[in-house]
LODORO-133061 format. One record per atom (N, C-alpha, C, O): z, y, x. Coordinates in steps of 0.001 Angstrom, whole numbers, padded with zeros to 6 digits, always signed. Last residue first. Layout:
ZYX...
//
This chain:
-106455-219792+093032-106963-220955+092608-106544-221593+091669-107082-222655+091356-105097-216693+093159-103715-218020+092957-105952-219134+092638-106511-218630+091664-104477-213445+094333-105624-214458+093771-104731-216103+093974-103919-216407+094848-101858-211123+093390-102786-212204+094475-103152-213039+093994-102459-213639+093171-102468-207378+093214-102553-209002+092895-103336-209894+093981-104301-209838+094743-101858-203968+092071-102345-205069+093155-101914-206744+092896-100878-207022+092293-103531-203229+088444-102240-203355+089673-103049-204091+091247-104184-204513+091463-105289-203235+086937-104911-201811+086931-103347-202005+087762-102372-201254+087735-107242-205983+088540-106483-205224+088003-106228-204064+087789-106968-203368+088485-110551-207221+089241-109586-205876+089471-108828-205682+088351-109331-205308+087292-111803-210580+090742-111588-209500+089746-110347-208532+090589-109666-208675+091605-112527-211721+093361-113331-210282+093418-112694-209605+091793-112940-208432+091512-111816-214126+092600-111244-213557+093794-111408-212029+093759-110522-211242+094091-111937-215111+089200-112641-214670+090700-111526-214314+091626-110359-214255+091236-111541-214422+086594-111370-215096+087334-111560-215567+088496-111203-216732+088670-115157-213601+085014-113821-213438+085225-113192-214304+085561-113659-215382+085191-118183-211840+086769-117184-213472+086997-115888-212873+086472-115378-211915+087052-119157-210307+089012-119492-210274+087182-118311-211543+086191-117979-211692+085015-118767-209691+091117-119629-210688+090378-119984-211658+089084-120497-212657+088580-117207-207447+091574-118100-207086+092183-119136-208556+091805-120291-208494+092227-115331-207090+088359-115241-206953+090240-117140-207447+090145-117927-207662+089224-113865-207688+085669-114402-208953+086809-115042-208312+087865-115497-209196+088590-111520-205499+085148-112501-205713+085496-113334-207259+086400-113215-207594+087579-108377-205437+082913-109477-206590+084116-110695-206310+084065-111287-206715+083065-105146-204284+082362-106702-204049+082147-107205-204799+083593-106762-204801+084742-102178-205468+080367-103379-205219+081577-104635-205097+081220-105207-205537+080222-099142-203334+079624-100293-204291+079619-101091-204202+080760-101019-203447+081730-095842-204072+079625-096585-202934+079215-098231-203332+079240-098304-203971+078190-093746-205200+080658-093500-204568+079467-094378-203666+079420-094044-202499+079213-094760-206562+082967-094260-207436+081878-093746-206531+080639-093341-207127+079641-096468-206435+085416-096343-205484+084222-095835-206161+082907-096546-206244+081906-097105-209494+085963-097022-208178+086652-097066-207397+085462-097748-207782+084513-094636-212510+084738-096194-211368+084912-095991-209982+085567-094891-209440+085681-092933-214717+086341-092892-213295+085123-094544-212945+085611-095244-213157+086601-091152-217800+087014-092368-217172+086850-092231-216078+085170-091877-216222+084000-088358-217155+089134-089047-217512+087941-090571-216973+087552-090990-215845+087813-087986-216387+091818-086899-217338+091396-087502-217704+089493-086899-218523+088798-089875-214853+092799-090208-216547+093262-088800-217167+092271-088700-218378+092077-092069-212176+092624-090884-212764+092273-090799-214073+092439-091867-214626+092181-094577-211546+093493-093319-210768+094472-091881-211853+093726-090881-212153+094378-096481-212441+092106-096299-213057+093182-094980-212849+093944-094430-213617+094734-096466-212529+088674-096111-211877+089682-095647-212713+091150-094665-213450+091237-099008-213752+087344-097865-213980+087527-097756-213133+088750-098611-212999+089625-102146-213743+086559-101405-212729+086434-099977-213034+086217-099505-212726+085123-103006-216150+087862-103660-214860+088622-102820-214036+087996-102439-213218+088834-102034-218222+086212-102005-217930+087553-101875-216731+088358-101035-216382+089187-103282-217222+083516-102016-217338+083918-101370-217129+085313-100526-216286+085619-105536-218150+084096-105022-216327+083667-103581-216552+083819-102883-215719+084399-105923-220451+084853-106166-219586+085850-105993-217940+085555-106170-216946+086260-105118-222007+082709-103740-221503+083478-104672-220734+084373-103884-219991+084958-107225-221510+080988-106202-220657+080558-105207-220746+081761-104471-219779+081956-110649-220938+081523-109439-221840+082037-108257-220805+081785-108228-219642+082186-112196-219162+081924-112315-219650+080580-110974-221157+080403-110653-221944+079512-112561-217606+083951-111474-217425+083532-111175-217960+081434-110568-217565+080438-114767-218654+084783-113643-219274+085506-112339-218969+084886-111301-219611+085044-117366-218771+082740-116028-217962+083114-115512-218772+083799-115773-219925+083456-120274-220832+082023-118863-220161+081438-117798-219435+082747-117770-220100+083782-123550-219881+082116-122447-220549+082994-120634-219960+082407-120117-218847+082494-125353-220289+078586-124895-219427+080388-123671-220284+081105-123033-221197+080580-128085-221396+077176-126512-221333+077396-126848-220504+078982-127716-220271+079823-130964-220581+077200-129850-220842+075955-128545-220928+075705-127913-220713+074671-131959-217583+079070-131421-219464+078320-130855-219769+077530-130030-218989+077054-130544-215651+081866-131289-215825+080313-131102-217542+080106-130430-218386+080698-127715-213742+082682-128713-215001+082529-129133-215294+081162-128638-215273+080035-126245-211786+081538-127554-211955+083218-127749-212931+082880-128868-212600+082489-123480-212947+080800-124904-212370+079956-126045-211779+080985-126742-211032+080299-122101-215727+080686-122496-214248+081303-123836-213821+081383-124887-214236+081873-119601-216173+077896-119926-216591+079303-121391-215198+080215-121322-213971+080141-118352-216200+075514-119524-216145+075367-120676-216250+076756-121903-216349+076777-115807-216331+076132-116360-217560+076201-117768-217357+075696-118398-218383+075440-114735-213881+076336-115168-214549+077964-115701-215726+077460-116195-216401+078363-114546-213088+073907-115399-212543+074685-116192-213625+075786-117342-214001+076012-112439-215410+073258-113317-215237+072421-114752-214910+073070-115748-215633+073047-110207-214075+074874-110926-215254+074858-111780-215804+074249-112040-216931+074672-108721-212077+074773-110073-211801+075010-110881-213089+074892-112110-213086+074824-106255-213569+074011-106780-212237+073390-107921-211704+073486-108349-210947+072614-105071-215885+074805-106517-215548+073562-107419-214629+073117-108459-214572+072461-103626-215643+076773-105092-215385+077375-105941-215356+075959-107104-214962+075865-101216-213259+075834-101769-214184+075214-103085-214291+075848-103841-213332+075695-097818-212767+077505-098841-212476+077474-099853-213455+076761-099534-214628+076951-095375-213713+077407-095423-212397+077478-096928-211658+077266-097174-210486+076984-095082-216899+075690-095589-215682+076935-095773-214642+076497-096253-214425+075384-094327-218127+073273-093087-218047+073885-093579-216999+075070-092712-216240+075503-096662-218603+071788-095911-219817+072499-094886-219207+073172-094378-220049+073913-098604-216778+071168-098380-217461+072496-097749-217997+072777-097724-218274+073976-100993-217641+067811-099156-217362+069027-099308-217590+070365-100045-218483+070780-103235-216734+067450-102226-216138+066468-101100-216273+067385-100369-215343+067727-104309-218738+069095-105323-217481+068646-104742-216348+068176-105239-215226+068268-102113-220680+071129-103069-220387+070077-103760-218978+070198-103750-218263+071200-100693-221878+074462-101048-220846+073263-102083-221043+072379-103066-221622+072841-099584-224217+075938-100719-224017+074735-100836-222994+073868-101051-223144+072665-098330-223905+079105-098165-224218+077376-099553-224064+076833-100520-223767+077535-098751-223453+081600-098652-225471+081118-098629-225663+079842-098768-226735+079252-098270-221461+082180-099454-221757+082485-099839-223052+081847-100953-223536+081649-095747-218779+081183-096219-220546+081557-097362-220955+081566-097742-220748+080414-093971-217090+080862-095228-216847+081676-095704-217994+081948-096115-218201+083090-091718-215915+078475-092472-216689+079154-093329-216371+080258-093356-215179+080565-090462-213940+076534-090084-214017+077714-090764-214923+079504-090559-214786+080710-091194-211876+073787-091386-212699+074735-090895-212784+075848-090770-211706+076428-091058-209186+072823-090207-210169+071970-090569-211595+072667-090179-212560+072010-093147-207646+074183-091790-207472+075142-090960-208767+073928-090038-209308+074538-096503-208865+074845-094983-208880+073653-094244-208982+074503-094231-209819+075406-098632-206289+076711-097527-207068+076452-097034-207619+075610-096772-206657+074889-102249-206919+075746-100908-205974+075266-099736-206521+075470-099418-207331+074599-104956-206663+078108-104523-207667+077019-103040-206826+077056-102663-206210+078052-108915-206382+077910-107358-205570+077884-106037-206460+077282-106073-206900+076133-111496-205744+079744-110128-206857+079149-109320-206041+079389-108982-205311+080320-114452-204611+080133-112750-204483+080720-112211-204653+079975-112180-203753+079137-117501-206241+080071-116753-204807+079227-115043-205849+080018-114747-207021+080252-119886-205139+082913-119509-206239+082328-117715-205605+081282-116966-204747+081748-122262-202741+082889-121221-203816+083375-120317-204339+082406-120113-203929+081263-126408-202887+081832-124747-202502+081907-123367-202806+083022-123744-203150+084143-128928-202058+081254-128345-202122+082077-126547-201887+081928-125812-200899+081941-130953-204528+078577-130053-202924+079165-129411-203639+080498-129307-204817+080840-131977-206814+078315-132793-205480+078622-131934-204220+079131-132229-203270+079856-130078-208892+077315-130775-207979+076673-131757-207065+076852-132370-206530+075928-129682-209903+080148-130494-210401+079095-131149-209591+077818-132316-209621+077429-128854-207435+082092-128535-207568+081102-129870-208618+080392-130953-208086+080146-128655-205927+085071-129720-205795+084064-129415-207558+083510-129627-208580+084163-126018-203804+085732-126224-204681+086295-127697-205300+085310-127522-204602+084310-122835-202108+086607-124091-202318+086320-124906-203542+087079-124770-204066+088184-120502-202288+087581-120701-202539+087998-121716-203099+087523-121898-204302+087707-118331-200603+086212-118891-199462+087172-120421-200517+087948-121262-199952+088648-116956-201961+082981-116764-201643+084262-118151-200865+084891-119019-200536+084082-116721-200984+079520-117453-201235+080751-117324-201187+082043-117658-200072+082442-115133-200637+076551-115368-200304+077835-115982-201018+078895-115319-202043+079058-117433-201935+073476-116449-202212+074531-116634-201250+075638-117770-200877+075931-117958-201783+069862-118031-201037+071105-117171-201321+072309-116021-200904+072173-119788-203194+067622-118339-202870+068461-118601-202759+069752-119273-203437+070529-122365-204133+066901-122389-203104+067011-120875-202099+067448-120786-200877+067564-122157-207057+066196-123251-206582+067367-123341-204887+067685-124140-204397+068482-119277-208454+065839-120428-207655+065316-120998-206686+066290-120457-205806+066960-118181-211490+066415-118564-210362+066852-119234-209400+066188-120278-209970+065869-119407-214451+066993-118813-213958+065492-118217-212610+066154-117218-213098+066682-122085-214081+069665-120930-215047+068448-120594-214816+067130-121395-214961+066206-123709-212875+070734-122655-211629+070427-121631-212434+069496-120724-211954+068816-126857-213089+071367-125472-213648+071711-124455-213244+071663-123964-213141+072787-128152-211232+071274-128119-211436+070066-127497-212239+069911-127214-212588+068765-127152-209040+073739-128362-209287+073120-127593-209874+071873-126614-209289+071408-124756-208292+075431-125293-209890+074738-126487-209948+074464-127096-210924+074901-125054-205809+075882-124283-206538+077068-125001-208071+076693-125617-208790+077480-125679-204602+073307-126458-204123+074432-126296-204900+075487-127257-204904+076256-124221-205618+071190-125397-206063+071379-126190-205733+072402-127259-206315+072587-121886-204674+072333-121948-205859+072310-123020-206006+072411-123398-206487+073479-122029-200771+073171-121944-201876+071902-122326-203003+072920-122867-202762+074000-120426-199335+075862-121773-200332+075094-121140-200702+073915-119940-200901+073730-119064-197029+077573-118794-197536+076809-120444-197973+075688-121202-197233+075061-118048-195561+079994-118991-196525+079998-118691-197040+079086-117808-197855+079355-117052-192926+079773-116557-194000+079522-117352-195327+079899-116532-196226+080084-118673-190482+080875-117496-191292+081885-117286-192816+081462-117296-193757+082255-119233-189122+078238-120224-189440+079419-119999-190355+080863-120848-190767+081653-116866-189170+076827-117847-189976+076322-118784-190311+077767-118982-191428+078245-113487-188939+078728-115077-188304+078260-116008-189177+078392-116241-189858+079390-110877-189973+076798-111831-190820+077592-113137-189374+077707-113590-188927+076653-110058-189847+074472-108947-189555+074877-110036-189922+076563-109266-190126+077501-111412-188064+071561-111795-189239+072274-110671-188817+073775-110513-187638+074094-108072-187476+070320-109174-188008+071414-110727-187168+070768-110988-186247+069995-108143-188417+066716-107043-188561+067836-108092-188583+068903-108999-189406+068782-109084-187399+063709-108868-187767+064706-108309-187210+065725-107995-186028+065864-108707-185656+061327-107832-187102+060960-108030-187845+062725-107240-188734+063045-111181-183618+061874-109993-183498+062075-108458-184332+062062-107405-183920+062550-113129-185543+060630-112630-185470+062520-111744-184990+062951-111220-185340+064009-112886-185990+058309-112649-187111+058952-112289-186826+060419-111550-187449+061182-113033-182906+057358-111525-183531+056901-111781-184745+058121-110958-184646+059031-115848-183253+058338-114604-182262+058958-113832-182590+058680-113183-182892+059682-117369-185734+058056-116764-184946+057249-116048-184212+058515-115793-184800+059565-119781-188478+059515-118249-187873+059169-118237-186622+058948-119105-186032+059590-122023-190671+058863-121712-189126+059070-120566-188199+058765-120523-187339+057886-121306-193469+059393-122660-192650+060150-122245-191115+060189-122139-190444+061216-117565-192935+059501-118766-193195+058500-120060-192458+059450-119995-191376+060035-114758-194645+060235-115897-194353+061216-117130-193787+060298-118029-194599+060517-113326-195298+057881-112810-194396+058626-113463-193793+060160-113005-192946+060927-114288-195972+054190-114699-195962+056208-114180-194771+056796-114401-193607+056465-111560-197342+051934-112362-196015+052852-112521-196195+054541-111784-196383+055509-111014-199931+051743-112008-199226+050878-112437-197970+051015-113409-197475+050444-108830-201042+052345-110266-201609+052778-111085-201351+052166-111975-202144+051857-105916-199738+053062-107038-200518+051706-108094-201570+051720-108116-202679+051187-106497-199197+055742-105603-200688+055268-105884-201251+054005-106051-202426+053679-110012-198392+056667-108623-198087+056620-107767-199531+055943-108292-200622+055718-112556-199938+058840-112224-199659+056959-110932-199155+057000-110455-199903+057853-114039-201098+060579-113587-199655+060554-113139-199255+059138-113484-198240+058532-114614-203827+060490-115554-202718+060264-115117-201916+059977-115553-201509+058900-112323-204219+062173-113298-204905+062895-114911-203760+061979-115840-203196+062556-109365-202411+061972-110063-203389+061184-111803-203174+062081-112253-202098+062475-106909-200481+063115-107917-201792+064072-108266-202743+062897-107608-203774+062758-106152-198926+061528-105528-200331+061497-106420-201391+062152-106619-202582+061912-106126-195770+061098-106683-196544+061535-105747-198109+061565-104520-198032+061637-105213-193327+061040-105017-194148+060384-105276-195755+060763-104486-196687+060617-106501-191388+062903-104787-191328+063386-104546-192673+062304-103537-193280+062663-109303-192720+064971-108405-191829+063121-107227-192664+063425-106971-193786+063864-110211-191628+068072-109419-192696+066320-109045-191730+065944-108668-190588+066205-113334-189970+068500-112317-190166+068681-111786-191055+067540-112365-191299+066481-116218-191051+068713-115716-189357+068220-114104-189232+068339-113713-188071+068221-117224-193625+069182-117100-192568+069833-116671-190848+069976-116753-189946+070809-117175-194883+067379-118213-194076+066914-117665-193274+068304-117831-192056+068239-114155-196168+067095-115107-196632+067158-116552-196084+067015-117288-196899+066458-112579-194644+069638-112542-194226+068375-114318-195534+068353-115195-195661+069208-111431-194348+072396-112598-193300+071963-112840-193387+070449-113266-192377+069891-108961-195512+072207-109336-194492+073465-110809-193279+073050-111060-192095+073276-108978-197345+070416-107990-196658+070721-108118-195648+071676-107149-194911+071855-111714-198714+070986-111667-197613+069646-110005-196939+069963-109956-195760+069611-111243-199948+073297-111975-199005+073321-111724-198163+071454-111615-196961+071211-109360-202049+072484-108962-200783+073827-110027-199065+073435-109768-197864+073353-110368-203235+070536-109248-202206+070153-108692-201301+071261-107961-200312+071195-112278-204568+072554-112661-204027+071803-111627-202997+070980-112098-201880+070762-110454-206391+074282-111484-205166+074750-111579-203598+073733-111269-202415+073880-109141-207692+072100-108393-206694+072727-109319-205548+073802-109054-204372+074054-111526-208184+069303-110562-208692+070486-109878-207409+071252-110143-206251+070931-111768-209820+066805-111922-207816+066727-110602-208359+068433-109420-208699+068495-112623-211617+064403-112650-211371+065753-113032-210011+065899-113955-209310+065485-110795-211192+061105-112197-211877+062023-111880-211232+063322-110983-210391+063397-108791-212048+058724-108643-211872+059733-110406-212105+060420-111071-213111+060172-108074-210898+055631-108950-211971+056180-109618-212699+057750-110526-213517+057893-107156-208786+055583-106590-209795+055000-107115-211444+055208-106689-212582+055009-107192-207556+058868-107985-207427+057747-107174-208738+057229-106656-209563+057980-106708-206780+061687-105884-206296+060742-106037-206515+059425-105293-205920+058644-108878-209253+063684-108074-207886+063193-107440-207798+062185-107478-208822+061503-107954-211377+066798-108275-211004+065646-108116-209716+064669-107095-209070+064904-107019-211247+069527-107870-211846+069576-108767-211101+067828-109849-210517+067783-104223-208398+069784-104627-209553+069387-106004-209556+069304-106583-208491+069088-103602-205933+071179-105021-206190+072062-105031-208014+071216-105674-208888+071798-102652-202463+070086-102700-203920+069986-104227-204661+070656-105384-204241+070668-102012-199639+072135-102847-199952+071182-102692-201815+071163-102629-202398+072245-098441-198683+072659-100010-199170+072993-100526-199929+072085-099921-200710+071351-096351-196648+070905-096768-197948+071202-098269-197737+071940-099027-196784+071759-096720-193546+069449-094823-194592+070237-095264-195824+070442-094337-196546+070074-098707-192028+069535-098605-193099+068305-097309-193985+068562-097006-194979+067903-099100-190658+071773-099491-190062+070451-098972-191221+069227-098980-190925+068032-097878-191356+073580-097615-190853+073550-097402-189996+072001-096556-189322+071413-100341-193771+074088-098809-194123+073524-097887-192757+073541-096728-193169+073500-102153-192131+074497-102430-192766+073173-100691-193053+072591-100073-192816+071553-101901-191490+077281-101707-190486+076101-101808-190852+075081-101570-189962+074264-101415-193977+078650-100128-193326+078077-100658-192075+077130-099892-191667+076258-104526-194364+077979-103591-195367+077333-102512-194372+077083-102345-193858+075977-104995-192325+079973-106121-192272+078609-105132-193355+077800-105007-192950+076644-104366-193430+082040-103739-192475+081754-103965-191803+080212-103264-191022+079568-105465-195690+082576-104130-195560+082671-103762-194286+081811-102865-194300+080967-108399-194988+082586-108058-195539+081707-106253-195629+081497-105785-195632+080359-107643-193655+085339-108356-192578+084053-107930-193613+082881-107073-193156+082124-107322-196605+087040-106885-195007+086903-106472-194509+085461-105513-194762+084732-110418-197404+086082-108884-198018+085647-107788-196767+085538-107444-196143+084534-111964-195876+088073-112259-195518+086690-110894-196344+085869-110400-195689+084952-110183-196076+090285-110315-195477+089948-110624-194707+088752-110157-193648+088334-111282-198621+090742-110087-198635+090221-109666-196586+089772-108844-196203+088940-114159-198405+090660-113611-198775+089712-111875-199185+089382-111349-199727+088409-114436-197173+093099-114709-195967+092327-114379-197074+090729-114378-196446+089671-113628-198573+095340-112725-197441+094842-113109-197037+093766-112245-196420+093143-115339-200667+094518-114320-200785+094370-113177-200000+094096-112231-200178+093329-117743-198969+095306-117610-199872+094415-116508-199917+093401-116451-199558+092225-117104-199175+098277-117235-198042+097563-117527-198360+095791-117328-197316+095170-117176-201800+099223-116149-201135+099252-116072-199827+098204-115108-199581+097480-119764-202189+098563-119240-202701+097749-117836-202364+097809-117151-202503+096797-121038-200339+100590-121447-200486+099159-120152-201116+098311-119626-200433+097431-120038-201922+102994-119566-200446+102589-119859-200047+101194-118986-199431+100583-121124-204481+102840-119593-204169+102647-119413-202862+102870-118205-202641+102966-124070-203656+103215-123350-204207+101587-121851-203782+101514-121335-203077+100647-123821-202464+105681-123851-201572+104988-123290-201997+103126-122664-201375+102268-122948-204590+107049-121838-203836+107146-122389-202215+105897-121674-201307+105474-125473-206342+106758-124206-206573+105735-122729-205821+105595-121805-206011+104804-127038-204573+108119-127093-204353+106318-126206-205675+105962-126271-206046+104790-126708-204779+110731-126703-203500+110143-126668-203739+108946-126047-202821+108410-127533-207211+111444-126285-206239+111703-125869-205566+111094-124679-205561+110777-130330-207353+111104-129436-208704+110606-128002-207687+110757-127474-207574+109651-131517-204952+112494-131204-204429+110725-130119-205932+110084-129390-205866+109094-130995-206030+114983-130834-204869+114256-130424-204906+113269-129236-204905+112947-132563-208441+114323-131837-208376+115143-130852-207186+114461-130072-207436+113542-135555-206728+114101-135059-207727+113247-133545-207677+113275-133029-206977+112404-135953-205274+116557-135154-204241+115371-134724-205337+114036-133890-205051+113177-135731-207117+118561-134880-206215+118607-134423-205713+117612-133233-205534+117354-138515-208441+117527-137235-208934+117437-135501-208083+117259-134581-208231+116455-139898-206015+118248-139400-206588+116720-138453-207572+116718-137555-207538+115877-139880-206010+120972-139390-205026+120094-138833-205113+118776-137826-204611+118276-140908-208456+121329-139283-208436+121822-139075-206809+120922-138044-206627+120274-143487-207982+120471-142723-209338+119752-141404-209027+120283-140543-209430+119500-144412-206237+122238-143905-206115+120741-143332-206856+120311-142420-206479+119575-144328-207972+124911-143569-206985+124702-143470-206523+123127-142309-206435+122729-146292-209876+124192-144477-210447+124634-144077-209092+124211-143473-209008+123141-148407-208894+123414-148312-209229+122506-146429-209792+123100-145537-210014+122281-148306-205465+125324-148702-206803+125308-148051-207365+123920-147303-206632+123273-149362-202115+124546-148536-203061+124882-149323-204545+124924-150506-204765+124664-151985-200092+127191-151193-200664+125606-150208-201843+125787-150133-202482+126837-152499-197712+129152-152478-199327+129071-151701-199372+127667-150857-198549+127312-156254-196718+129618-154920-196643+128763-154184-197742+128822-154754-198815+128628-157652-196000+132830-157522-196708+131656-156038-196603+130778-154936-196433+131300-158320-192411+133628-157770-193977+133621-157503-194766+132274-157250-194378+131134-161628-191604+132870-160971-191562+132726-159913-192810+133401-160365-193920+133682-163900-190493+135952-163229-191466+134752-161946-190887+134587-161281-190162+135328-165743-187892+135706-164457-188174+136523-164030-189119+135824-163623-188687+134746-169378-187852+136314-167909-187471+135669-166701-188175+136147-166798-189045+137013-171356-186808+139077-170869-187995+138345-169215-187131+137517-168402-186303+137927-173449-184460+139718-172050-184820+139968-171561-185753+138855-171406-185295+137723
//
């Protein structure tokens, strides 16, 4: 008795897979830019959010001391060097060592008190020194908080490679090797101001009459953006002074130009491309993007 064939198997054709894959090509073209814009939505909440916390980490500072922390370009030293408003955000919130400020403190660039002869950050602080602190008003593990040299590498200007800036949420791998985001501008109202002019010339030391000084970080942003390797990097959009200007005039008012938060300050994340001056930066308000 002869065996029973089997029937033959039929398999696909080379039309029919090719329309399958097309299909799921097709597919996934759909599918993963609504998934980026959910990524990057989520992003977004979770760095105004980290702003938020910084809001509130500020009023307890001004609570503790009757002012917000100073955000001039330069520091307190008889001799003035670059100690920018990032950078006095973050030692006002966590203290330069991260242990919290000394209630003394005079935002000097190497942590020296007003003498300039006792360290008020030392490698190894004293009980008398931690008890002299305020905070850390921020939890250390939350703050995102880098030294310079980790964001720059060895591009860090006149800077010292070891000041500490807050960090936005929006990591990212760093010429240096580390992974970071990019550190959150802080700049300090003068309520003894009335301006908001885009057309004047502020200096390093005056603003000329604005409520607000783009010098204050300007130093930072002109070190331009540290993802790229080379010798130079692509500068800032927000290396253009009326485009800070622009972007932080209050849109709601039309009979004169004022800033948003005109008696109190701002914090700027450059957003989702690293870029300050963008469409994509984040205030600790809502704002409209001005070209």
């Amino acid at each position: 008795m002869k065996p029973v064939a089997s029937p033959p198997r039929k398999a696909f054709t080379i039309v029919e897979l090719l329309t399958v894959m097309s299909i799921i090509v097709i597919l996934i073209g759909l599918l993963v830019p609504a998934l980026n814009k959910a990524r990057r939505y989520a992003m977004y909440v979770k760095q105004k959010a980290m702003l938020h916390s910084m809001d509130a980490a500020i009023e307890l500072f001004n609570n503790e001391y009757g002012g917000y922390p100073p955000s001039s370009a330069m520091d307190e030293s008889p001799t003035p060097v670059p100690y920018c408003g990032a950078m006095k955000l973050c030692e006002a919130l966590m203290g330069q060592d991260l242990l919290g400020f000394h209630s003394i403190s005079v935002f000097r660039a190497n942590g020296l008190d007003a003498t300039g002869t006792i360290p008020l950050y030392p490698p190894l602080p004293t009980q008398d020194n931690l008890r002299a602190r305020k905070g850390p008003y921020l939890p250390a593990e939350s703050a995102n908080a880098f030294p310079m040299e980790d964001i720059y590498g060895t591009k860090v200007g006149s800077f010292l490679p070891r000041s500490y800036v807050l960090c936005d949420v929006y990591d990212r791998q760093m010429a240096s090797g580390k992974k970071t985001g990019m550190p959150i501008l802080y700049y300090k109202a003068n309520t003894a101001n009335n301006l908001h002019d885009p057309n004047l010339a502020p200096t390093i030391t005056d603003a000329k009459g604005n409520i607000y000084n783009y010098w204050d970080n300007q130093q930072l942003v002109s070190l331009g953006k540290p993802w790229e390797s080379g010798s130079t990097t692509t500068p800032h959009a927000l290396a253009d002074p009326k485009r800070f200007y622009r972007n932080t005039q209050n849109h709601m008012i039309q009979t004169a130009r004022q800033p948003y938060k005109s008696d109190e300050y701002f914090l700027l994340s450059a957003g989702w491309d690293g870029e300050y001056g963008t469409a994509d930066d984040i205030f600790n308000f809502e704002w409209k993007y001005r070209q």
